[in-house]
KERO-234202 format. One record per residue (C-alpha): residue number from 1; residue in three letters; y, x, z. Coordinates in Angstrom, 3 decimals, decimal comma, always signed. Each point is the difference from the previous one (the first is absolute). Last residue first. Layout:
N
R num residuo       c2       c1       c3
R NUM     ALA        Y        X        Z
...
END
This chain:
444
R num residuo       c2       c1       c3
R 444     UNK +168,537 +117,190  +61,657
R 443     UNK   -0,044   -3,358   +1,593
R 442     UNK   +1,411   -0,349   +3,188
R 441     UNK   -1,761   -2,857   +1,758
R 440     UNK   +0,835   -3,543   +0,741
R 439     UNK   +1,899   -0,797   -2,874
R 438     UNK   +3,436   -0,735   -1,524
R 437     UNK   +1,746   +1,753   -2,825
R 436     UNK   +3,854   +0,340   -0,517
R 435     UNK   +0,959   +1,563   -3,317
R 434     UNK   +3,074   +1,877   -0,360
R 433     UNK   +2,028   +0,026   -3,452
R 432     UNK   +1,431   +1,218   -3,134
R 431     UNK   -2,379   -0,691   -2,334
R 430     UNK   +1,499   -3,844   -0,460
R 429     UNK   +3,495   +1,388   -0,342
R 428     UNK   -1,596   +2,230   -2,965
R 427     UNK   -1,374   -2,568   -1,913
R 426     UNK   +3,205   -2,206   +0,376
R 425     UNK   +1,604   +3,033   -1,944
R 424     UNK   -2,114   +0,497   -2,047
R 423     UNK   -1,610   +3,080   -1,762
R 422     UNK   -2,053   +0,166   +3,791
R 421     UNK   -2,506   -2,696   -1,014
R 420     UNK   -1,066   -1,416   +3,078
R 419     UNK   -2,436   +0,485   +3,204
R 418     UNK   +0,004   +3,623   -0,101
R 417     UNK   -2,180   +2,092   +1,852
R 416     UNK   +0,921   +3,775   -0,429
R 415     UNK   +3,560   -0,324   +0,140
R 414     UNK   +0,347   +1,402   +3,881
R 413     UNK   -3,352   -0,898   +1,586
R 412     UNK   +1,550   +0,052   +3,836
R 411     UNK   -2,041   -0,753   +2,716
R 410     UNK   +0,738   -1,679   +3,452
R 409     UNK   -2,929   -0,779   +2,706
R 408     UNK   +0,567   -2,608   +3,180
R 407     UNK   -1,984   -0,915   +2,598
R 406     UNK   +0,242   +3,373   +1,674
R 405     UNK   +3,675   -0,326   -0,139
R 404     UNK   +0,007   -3,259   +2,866
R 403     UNK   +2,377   -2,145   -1,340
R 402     UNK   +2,875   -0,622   +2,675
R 401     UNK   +3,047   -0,995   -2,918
R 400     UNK   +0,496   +3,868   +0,561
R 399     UNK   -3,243   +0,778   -1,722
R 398     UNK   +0,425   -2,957   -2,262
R 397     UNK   +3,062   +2,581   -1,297
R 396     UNK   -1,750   +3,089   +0,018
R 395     UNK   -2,611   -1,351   -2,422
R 394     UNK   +3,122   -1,620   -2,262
R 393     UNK   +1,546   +3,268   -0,230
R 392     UNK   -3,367   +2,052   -0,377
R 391     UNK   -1,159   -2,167   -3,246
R 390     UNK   +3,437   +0,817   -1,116
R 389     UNK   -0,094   +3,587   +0,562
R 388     UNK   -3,565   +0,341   -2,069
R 387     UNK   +1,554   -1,610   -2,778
R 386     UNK   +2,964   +1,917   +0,010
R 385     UNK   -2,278   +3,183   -0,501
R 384     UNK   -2,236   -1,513   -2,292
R 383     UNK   +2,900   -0,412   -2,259
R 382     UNK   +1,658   +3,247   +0,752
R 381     UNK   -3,226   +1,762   -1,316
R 380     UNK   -0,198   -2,289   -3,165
R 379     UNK   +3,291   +0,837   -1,092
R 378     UNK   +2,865   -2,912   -0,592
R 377     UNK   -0,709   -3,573   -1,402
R 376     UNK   -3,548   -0,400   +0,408
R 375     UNK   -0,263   -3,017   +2,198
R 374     UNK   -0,701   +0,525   +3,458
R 373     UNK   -2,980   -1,129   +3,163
R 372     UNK   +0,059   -0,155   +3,532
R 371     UNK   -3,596   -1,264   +1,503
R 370     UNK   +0,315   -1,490   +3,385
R 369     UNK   -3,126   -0,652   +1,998
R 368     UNK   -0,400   -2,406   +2,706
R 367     UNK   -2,401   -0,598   +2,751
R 366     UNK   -1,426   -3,314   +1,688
R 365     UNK   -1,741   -0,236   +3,174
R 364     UNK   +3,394   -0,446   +2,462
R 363     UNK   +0,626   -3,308   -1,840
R 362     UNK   +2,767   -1,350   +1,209
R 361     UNK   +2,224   +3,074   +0,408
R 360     UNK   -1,125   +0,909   -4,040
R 359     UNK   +1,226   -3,168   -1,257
R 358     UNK   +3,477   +0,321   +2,268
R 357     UNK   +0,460   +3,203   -1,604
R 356     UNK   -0,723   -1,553   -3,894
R 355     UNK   +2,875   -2,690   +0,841
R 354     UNK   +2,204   +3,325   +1,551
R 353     UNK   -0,676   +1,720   -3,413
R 352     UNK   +1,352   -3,472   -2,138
R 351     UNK   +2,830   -0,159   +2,045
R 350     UNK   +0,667   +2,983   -0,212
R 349     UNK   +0,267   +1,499   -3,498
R 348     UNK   +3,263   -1,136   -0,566
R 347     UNK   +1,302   +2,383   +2,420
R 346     UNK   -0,600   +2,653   -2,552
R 345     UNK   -2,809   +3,067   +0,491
R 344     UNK   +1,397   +3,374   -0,938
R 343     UNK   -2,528   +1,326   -2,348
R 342     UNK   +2,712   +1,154   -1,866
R 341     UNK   +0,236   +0,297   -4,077
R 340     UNK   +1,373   -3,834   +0,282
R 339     UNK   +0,281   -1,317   +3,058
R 338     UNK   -2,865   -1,732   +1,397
R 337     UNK   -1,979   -3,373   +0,121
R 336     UNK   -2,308   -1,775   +1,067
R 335     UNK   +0,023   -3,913   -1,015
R 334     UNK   -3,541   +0,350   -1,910
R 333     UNK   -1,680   +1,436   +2,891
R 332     UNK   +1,241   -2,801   +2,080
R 331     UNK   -1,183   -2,684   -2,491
R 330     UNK   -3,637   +1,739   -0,342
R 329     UNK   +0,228   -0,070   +4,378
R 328     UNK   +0,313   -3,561   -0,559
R 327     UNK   -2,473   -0,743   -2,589
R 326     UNK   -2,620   +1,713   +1,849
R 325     UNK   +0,553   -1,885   +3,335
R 324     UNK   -0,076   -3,260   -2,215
R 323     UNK   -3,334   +1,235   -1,376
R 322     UNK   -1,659   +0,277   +3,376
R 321     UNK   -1,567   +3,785   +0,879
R 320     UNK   -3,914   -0,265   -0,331
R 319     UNK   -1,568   +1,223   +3,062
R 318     UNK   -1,745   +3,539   -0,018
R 317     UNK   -3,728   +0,707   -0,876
R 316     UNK   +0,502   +1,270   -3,115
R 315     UNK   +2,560   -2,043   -1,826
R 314     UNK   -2,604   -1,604   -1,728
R 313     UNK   -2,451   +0,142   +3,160
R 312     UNK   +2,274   -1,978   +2,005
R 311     UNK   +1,106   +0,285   +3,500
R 310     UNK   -0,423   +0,021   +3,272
R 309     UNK   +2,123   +2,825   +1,783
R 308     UNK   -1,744   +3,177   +2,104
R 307     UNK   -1,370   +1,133   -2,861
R 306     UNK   +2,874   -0,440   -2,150
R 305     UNK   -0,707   +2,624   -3,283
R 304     UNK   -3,807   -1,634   +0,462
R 303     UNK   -2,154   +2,283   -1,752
R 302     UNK   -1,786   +2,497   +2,382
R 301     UNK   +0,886   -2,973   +2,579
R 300     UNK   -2,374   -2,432   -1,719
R 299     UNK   +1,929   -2,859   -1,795
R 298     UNK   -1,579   -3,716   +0,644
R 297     UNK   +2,929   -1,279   +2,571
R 296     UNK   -1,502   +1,210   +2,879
R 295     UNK   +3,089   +1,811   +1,341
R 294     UNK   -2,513   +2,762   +1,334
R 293     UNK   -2,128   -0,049   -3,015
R 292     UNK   -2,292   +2,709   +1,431
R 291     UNK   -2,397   +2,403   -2,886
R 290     UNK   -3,328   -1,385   +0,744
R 289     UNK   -1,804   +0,719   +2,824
R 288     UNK   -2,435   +3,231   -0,131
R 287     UNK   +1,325   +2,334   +2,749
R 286     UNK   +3,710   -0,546   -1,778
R 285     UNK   +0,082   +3,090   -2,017
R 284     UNK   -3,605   -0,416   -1,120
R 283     UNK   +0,676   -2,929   -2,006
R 282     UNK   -1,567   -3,748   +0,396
R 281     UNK   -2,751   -2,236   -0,791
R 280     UNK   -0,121   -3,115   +2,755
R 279     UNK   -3,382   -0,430   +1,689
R 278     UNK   +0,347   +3,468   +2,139
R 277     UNK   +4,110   -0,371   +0,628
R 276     UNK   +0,023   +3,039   +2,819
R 275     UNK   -2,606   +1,948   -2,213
R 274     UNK   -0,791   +2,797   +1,657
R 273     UNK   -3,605   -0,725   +1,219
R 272     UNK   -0,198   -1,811   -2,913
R 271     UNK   +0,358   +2,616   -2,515
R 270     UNK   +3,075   +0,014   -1,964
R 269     UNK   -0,430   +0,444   -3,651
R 268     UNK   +0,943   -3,796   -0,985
R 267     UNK   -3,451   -1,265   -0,179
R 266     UNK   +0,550   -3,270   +2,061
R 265     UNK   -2,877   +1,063   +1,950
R 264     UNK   +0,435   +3,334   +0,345
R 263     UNK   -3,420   +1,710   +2,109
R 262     UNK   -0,228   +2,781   +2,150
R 261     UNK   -2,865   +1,978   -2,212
R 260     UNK   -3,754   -1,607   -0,164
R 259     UNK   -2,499   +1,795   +2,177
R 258     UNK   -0,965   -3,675   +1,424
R 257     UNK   +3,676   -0,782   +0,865
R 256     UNK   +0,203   +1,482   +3,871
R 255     UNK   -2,546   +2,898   -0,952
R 254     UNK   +3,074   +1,589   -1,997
R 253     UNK   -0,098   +1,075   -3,604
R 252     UNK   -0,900   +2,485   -2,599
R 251     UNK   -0,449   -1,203   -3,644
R 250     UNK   -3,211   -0,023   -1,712
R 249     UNK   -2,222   -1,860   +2,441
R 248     UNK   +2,630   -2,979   +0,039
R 247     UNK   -2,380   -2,618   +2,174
R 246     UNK   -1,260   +2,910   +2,022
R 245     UNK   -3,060   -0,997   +2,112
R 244     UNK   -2,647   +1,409   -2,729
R 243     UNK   +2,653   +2,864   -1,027
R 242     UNK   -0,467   +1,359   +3,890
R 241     UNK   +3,419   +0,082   +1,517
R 240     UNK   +1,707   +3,299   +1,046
R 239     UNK   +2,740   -0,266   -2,641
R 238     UNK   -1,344   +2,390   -2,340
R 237     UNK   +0,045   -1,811   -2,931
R 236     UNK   -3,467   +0,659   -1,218
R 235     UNK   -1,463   -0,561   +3,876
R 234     UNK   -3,648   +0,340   -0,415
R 233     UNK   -2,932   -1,429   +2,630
R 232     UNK   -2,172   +2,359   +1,879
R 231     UNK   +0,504   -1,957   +3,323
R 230     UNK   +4,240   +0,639   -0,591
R 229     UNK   -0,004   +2,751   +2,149
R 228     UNK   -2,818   +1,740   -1,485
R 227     UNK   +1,877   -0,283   -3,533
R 226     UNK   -1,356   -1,422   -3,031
R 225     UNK   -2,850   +0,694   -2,726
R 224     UNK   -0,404   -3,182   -1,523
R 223     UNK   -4,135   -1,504   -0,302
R 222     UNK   -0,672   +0,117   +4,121
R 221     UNK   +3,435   -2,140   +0,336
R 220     UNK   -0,442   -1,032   +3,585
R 219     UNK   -1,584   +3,413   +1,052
R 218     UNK   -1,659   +0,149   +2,815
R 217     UNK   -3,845   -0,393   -1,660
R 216     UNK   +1,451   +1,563   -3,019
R 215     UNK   +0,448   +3,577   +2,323
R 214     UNK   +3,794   +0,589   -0,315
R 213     UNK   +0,624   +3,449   -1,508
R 212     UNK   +1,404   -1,480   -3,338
R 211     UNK   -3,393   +1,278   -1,713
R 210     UNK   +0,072   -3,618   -1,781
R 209     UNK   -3,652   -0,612   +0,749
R 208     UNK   -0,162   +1,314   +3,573
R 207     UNK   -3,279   -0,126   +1,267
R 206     UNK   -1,435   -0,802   +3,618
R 205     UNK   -3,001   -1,613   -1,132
R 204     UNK   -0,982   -3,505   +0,823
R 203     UNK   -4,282   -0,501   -0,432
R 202     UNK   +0,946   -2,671   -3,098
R 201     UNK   -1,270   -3,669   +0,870
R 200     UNK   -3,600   -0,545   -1,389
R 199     UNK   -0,732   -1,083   -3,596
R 198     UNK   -0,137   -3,731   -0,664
R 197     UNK   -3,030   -0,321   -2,543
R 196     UNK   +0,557   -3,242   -1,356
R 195     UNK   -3,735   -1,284   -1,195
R 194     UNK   -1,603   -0,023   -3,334
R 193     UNK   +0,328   -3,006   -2,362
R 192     UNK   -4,130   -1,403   -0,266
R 191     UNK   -1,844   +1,067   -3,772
R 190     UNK   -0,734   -3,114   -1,865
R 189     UNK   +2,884   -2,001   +0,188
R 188     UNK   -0,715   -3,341   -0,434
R 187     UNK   +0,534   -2,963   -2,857
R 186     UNK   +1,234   -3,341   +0,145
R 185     UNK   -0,300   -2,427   -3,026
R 184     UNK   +1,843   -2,306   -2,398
R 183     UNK   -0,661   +0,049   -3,489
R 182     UNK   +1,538   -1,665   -3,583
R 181     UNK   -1,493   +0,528   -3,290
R 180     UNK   +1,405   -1,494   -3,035
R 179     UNK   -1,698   +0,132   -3,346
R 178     UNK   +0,021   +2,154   -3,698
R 177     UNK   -2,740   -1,397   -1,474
R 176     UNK   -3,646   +1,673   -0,034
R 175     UNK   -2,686   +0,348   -2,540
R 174     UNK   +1,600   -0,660   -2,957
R 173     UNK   +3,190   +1,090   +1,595
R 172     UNK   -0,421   +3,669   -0,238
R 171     UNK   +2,839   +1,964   +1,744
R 170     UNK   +0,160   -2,456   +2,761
R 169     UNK   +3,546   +0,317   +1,570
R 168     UNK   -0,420   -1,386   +4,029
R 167     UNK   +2,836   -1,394   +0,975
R 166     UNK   -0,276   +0,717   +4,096
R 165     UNK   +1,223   -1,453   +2,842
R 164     UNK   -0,090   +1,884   +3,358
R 163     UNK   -0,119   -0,938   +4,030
R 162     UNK   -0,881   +2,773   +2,184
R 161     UNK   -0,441   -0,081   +4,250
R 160     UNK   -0,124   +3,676   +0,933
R 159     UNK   -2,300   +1,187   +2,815
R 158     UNK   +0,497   +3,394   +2,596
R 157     UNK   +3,615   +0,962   -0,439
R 156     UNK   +0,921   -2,936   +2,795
R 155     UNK   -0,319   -2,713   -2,334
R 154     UNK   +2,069   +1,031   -2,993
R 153     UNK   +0,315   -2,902   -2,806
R 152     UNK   -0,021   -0,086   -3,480
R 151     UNK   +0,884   -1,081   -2,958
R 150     UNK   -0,514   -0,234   -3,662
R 149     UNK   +0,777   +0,219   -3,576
R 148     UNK   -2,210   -0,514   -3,449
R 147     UNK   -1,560   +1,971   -2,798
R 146     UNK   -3,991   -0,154   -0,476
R 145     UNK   -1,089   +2,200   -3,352
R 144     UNK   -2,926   -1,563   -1,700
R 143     UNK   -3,770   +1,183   -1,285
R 142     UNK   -2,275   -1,884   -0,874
R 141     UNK   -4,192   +0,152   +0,402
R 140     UNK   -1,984   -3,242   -1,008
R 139     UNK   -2,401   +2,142   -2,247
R 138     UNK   -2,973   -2,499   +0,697
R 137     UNK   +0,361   -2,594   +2,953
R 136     UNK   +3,442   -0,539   -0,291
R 135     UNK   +3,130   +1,077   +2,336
R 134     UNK   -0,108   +3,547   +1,066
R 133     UNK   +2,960   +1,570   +0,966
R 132     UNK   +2,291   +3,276   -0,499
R 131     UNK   +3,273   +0,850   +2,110
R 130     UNK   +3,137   +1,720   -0,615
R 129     UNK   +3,462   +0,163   +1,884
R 128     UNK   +3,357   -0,883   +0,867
R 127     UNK   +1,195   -1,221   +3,530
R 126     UNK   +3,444   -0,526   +1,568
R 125     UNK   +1,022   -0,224   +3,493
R 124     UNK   +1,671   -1,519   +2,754
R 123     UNK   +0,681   +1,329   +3,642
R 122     UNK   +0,052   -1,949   +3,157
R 121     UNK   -0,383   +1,901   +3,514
R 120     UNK   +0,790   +3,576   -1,613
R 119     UNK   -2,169   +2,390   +1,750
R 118     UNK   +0,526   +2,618   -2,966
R 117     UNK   +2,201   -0,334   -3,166
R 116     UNK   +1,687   -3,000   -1,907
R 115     UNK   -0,432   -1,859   -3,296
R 114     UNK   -3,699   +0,705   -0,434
R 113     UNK   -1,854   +1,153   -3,025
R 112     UNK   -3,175   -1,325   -0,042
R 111     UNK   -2,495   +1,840   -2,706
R 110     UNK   -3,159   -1,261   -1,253
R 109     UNK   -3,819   +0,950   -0,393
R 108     UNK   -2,056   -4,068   -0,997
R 107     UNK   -3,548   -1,041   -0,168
R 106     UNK   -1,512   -2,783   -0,474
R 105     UNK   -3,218   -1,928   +0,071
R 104     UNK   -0,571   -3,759   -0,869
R 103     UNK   -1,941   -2,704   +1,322
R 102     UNK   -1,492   -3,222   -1,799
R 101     UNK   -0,001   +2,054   -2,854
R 100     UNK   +0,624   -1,401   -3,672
R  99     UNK   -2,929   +0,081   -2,438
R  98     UNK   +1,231   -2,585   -2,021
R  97     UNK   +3,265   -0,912   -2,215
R  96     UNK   +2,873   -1,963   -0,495
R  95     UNK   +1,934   +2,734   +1,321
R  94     UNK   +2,590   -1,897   +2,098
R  93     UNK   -2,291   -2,426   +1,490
R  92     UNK   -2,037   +2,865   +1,211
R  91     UNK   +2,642   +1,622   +1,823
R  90     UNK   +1,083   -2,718   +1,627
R  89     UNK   -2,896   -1,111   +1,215
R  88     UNK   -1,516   +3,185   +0,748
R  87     UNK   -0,459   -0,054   +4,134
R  86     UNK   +0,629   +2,816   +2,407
R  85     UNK   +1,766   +3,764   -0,510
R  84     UNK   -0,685   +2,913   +1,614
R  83     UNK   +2,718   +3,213   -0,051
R  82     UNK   -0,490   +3,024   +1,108
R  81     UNK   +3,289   +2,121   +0,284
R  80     UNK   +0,695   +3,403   +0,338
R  79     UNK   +3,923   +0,204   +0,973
R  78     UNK   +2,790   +2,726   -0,229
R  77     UNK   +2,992   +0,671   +2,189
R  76     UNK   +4,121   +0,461   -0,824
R  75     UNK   +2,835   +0,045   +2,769
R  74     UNK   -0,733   +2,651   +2,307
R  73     UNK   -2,121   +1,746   -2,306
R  72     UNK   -4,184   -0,406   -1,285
R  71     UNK   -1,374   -2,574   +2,668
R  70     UNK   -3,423   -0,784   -0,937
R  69     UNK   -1,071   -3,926   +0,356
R  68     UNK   -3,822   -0,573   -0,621
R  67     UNK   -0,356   -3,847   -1,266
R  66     UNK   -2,545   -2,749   +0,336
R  65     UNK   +0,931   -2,684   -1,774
R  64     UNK   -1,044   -3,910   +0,240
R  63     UNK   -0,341   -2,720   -2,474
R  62     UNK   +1,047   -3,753   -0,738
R  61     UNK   +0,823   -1,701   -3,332
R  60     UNK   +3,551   -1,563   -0,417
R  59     UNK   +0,292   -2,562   -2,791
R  58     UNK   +0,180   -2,780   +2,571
R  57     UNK   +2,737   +1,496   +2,241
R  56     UNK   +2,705   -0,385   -2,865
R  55     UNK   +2,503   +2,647   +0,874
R  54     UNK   +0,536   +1,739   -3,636
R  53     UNK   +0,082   -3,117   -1,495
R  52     UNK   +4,090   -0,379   -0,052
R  51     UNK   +0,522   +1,639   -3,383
R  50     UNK   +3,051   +2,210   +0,735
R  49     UNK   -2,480   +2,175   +1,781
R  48     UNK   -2,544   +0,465   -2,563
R  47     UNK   +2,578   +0,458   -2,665
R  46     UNK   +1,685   +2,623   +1,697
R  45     UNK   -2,821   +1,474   +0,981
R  44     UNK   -0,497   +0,688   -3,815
R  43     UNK   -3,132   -2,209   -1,286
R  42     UNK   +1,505   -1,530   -2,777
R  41     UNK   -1,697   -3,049   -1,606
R  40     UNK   -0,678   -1,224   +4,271
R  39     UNK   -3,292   -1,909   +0,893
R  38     UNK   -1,776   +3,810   -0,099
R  37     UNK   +2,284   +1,353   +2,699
R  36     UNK   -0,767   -3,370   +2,131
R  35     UNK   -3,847   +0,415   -0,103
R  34     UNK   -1,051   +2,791   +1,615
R  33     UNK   +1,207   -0,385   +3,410
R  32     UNK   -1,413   +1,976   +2,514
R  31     UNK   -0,027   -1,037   +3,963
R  30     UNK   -0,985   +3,296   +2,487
R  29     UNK   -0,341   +0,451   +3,648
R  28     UNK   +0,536   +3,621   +1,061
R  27     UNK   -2,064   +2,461   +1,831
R  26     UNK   +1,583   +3,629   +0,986
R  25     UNK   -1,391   +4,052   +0,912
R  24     UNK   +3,133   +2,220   +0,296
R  23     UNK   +0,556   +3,870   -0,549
R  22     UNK   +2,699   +2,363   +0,782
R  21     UNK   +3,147   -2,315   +1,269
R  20     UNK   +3,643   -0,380   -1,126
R  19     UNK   +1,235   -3,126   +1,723
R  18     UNK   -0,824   -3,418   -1,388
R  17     UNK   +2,142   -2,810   -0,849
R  16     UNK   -1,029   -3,625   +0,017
R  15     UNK   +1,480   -4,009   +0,205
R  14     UNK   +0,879   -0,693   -3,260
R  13     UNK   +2,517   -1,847   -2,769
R  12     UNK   -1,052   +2,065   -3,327
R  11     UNK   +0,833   -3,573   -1,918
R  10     UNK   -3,837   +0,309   -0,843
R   9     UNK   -1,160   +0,361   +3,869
R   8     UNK   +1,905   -3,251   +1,111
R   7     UNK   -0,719   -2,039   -2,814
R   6     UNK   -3,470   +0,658   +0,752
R   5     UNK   -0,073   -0,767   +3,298
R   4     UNK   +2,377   -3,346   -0,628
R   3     UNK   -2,699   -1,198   -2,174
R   2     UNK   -3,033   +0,766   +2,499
R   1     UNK   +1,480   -1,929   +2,689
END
């Protein structure tokens, strides 16, 4: 039992703290060993330690300590400590000589310094110091310089259970070796903690602390000044709700959301109570829905040329018009043509125009323009002129074929837009010519 004591107290492992206090009265048990330091070449603490002998319970000698405890700070108190020690054995067998006490006197002033502050239930500290003895029958005075750790315990602010080890430095060896010194005690406040004084409750006044005109003992926000109708409580944004019920004090708001404003919860600028599409983000325009797709095939109306007609979205938002329709109405504009100079439309031109008529009847949707175009034989002015008047023939001709005309556009570009070189002649039959082109709007 005694081995594992003293293991515990020199690995620093304790049980103790103590709380700041005036003055203290204790008694510890003391065991000294004086041999063990000596055994060792070196005696470092180091060298004591990593020896193994430190802990031998027949080396130790017994004693007792009376100490007076002064608390100095929070964290750091000072010690007056008596010290008697039994029996000589040890210390005699060590000096080889006579005239050693049976009982010796010491005395010791150190300083704890403790890891924590006041009322701390376990708390360890460290202790340096002086203290002079008296070992030998003539002249037997040393002095030595006790070093060592500790712990303690609060009980209650009144007593404080302390466990320290101590390496005591002798500073003349002939008379005394440097030894270990271990103590556990309990010592007692001297001077009793006072009692809590709990004042009486406050006489109430009728004061008003914020001067908001609201007596503090109606006011529900006696620290704010505030508004009487509000119970003395402020309203920064004005919106007739007290800032300590307003979830959004600094913007005004209704009662119905906490003083917060109507709310947007798919935060697309239209308040809720607006909103006709509140989870889905929307426009204004259409009361906070998203722009319509009214042929729902992907293209919003704002974009979809054929709103009313699926499409696609590369030939926004109308349907795609089938090659083999193309390539027909590209044959017919190929096979129009006119006399020459005139924009007088030949009869060989009808077959192909009546094919392109019969498109058009069977699909109401689509819309044609014709483009007239020249080569540059002859003035510029006349060009676009003829140009013009040939687009118009063939317009006025699907008209009577039963085209509706406001499905139709014509436009001349006279010599402007040349598909050929015009310094041949096969180059200039290719510019001279009407282009047919499908869709199902009228581009500009």
């Amino acid at each position: 039992m005694r081995r594992i004591l003293l293991l515990t107290v020199f690995a620093s492992i304790t049980f103790v703290s103590f709380g700041q206090r005036k003055s203290a009265l204790g008694f510890s048990f003391n065991l000294t060993d004086f041999q063990t330091p000596t055994d060792i070449k070196n005696t470092s603490l180091k060298d004591v330690l990593k020896s193994g002998d430190w802990n031998k319970s027949s080396r130790l000698e017994p004693g007792f300590s009376i100490t007076y405890w002064k608390g100095l700070t929070n964290k750091i108190d000072a010690s007056l400590r008596y010290n008697g020690l039994f029996g000589s054995n040890e210390l005699a067998a060590l000096s080889n000589k006579s005239g050693v006490k049976t009982y010796f006197n010491e005395l010791e002033l150190s300083a704890h310094a403790r890891a924590f502050k006041d009322n701390v239930a376990v708390n360890p500290f460290l202790s340096a110091g002086l203290g002079i003895g008296n070992y030998w029958e003539k002249f037997g005075v040393a002095p030595y310089a006790p070093l060592g750790v500790g712990l303690q315990v609060n009980i209650a602010n009144e007593a404080f259970v302390h466990l320290q080890a101590n390496y005591r430095l002798s500073f003349d060896k002939d008379k005394l070796p440097n030894n270990l010194f271990y103590s556990l005690g309990i010592s007692q406040n001297l001077a009793k903690p006072k009692p809590k004084v709990i004042p009486p409750p406050p006489i109430p006044v009728d004061i008003d602390k914020d001067d908001d005109g609201v007596v503090d003992s109606l006011d529900a926000c006696p620290n704010e000044a505030g508004l009487a109708a509000l119970n003395g409580c402020p309203d920064k944004d004005g919106d007739g709700i007290a800032d300590k019920d307003d979830k959004c004090p600094d913007v005004a708001g209704l009662a119905k959301y906490n003083g917060c404003p109507i709310p947007d919860t798919d935060k697309d600028g239209v308040n809720d109570e607006e909103d006709k599409c509140v989870n889905v983000p929307g426009v204004a325009r259409y009361q906070g829905c998203p722009i319509p797709d009214s042929d729902g095939d992907g293209v919003n109306d704002e974009e979809d040329k054929c709103p009313n007609l699926a499409g696609v979205k590369e030939n926004q938002g109308c349907p795609e018009i089938k090659e083999e329709v193309k390539k027909k109405v590209e044959k017919a504009a190929q096979n129009i043509y006119f006399a020459t100079g005139s924009y007088k439309l030949l009869a060989k031109s009808n077959k192909g125009l009546n094919e392109v008529a019969a498109i058009l009847a069977e699909n109401p949707e689509m819309k044609l323009a014709i483009d007239g175009h020249t080569d540059n034989t002859g003035k510029a002015d006349k060009n676009q002129l003829l140009s013009d008047n040939r687009a118009a023939a063939v317009k006025k001709y699907l008209v009577s074929k039963g085209v509706d005309e406001s499905r139709l556009t014509s436009a001349g570009h006279g010599q402007d837009q040349p598909i050929a070189d015009n310094k041949t002649s096969a180059g200039r039959a290719k510019n001279r010519r009407v282009e047919l082109k499908l869709s199902y709007f009228v581009t500009e």
